[in-house]
N, C-alpha and C positions, 0 to 999 in steps of 0.2 A: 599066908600070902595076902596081901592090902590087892582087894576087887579091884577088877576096869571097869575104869567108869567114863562111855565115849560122852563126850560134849557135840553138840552140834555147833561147828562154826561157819562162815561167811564171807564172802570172797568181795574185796573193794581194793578200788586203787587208791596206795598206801605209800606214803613218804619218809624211808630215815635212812639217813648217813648221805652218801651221794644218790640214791635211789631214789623215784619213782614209778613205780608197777603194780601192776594187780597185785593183791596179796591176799593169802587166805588170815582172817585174822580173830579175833577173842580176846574179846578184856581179860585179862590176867585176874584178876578179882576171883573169875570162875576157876581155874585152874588151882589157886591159892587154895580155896572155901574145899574143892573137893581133897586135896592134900593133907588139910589141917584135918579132915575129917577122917582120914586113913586111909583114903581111896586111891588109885593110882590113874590122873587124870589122861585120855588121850584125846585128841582135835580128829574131829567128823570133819573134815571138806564137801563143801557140796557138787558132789559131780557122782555120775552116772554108775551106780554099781556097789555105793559105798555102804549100801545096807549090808550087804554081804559081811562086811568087817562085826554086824552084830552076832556072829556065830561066837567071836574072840572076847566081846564083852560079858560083864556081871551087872552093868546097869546103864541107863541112858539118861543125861540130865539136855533137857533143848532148851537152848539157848536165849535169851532175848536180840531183838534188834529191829528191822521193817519191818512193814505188814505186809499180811499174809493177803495174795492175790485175792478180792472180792467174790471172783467168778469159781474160787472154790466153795465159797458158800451158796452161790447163786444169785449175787447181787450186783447192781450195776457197781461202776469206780468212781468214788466222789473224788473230786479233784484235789484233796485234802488229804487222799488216802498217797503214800510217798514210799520210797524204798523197796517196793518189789521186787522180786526177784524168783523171778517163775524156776530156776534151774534150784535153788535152794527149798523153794516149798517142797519140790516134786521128791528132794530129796530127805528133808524132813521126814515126810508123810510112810516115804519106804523105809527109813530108819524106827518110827513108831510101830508101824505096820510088824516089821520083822520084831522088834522087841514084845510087843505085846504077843506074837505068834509062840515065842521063847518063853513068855511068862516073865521077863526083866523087868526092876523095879524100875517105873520113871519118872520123874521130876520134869516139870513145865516151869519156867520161870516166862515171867510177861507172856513176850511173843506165844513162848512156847506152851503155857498156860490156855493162849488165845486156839493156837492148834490143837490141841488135847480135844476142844471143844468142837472145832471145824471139822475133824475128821468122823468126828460122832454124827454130824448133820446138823450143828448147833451152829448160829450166826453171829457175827458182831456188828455192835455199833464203830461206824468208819470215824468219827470224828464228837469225843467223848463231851467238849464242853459244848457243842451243842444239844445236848441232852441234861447235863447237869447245871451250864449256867455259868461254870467259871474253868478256871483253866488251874485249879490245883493239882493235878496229877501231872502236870508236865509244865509249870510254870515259865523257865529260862532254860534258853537251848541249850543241849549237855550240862546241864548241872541238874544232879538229882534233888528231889527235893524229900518231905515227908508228912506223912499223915497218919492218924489213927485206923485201926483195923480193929473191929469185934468181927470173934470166932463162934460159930454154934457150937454151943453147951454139949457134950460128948462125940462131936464129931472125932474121925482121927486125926484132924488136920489140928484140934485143941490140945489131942492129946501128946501128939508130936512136940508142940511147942508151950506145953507147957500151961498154958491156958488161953483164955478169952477174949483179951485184952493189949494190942502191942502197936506199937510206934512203927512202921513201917519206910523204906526208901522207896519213891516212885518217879516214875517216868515214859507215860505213856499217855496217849490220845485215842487208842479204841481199848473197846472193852465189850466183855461180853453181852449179847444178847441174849435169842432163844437158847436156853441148853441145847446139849445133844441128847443121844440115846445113853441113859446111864451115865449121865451128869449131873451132880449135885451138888448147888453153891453153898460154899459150906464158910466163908467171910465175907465181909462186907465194907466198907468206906462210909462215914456217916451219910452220904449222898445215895448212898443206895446199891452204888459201884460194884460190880461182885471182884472179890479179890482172893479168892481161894477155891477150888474146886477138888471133888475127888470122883472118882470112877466108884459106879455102886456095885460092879459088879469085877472089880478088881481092887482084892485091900491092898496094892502097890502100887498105883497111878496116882499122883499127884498134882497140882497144879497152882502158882499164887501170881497175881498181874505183879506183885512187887518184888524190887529187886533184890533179897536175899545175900546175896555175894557181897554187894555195899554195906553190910553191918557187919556186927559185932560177935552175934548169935547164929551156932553151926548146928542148930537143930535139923533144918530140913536137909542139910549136906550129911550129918551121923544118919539121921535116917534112911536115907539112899545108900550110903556106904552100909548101913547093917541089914539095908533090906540084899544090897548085891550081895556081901560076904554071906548070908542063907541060902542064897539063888545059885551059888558059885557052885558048881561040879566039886569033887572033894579027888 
C-alpha cells in the first residue's frame, strides 16, 4: 500500500476556464514530488475540523506560501509582512499538533519550515533582506531563484540528502530567528540564513526554508514517504 501523505493547502481567489472564485489551491510540483516518491498525495483545506482527517494519514508535508500571522509568535506586523491568513495558520497548527500527537513523520517546506519553529515558541525575522542586506532569497516576483546550502556534518538532515553541500530553489523574505523548544538548525545560506531545521527530540520532523518540489532530487519526499510507509498501521 503507497502511505497518505496529507499536504497542507490554501484557499485564494483563483481564475480558469470562464471561472473566477475562491479556490482551494497547491502548486502541483508538491503533489507531483510526493507521487514520484511512492506516496499517495491528498489536499488538507484550510477550514475548521480538518485535523481530524490526520487519523486517515501516514505522514504530513506543510506546504509553503504567506506568512505566518506575527502575533503567533508574539510580535508586532511589519507592514512588509503580506499574505496572512489567520483561518490557515489555525489550521496548520491543529494539523501539526494532531500529527505529532500520532507520532507522523513531517516535512516543513518554507512556510511550513517557518511553522515547525513558531509552534515550538521559536520567532522569525518578518522581512529577511533587512537583515542580510540584499534580496537574494526572493529576487523577482514568482520566479524562483537559487543558492548555495551547507549542511551540518552528521546531522540527519546530511544524511537524508546525501551530503553537505547543494544548490537549492528559493523564494522567501522571512526566516527564522530565535529557535523553538527542541529546534536545531541544521543548514545554512552563506549569509547565515538558517535553511534547514530538525526536531531533537523527534527523529521524524523535518523542516528546509527552500523549495524542494522545484528540483530535481526526491530525497526529502522518499524520506517522508519511507518514514509514513513505517508509521503506517499494517
Amino acid at each position: 500500500m503507497r502511505p497518505v501523505i496529507g499536504i497542507s493547502a490554501y484557499t485564494e481567489r483563483a481564475r480558469w476556464g470562464d471561472w473566477d472564485l475562491p479556490a482551494v489551491l497547491l502548486p502541483q510540483a508538491y503533489t507531483d514530488r510526493v507521487a514520484e516518491a511512492g506516496g499517495l498525495p491528498v489536499l488538507l483545506p484550510p477550514v475548521a475540523g480538518v485535523a481530524k482527517a490526520v487519523e486517515r494519514l501516514d505522514g504530513l508535508l506543510l506546504a509553503g506560501g504567506g506568512d505566518i500571522d506575527p502575533g503567533r509568535y508574539g510580535a508586532p506586523t511589519d507592514p512588509r509582512t503580506a499574505g496572512v491568513r489567520g483561518a490557515r495558520d489555525t489550521a496548520e497548527i491543529e494539523l501539526l499538533e494532531a500529527a505529532l500527537d500520532r507520532g507522523l513523520p513531517v516535512l516543513g517546506v518554507c512556510r511550513g519550515m517557518q511553522l515547525l519553529n513558531v509552534v515550538r515558541g521559536g520567532t522569525l525575522n518578518q522581512h529577511l533582506p533587512d537583515l542580510v542586506g540584499h534580496h537574494g532569497h526572493r529576487e523577482e516576483p514568482g520566479v524562483f531563484g537559487t543558492h548555495p546550502v551547507t549542511v551540518a556534518e552528521f546531522s540527519r538532515t546530511a544524511d537524508l540528502l546525501g551530503g553537505t553541500a547543494l544548490e537549492v530553489a528559493t523564494y522567501h523574505h522571512q526566516s527564522l530567528a530565535a529557535p523553538g523548544e527542541g529546534v536545531r538548525a541544521t543548514a545554512w545560506a552563506d549569509d547565515g540564513t538558517v535553511e534547514a531545521i530538525e526536531y531533537t527530540d523527534r527523529f521524524n520532523v523535518l523542516g528546509v526554508q527552500w523549495h524542494p518540489e522545484m528540483g530535481e532530487d526526491l530525497s526529502l519526499f522518499r524520506w517522508l514517504v519511507r518514514r509514513a510507509r513505517d508509521a503506517a498501521p499494517v
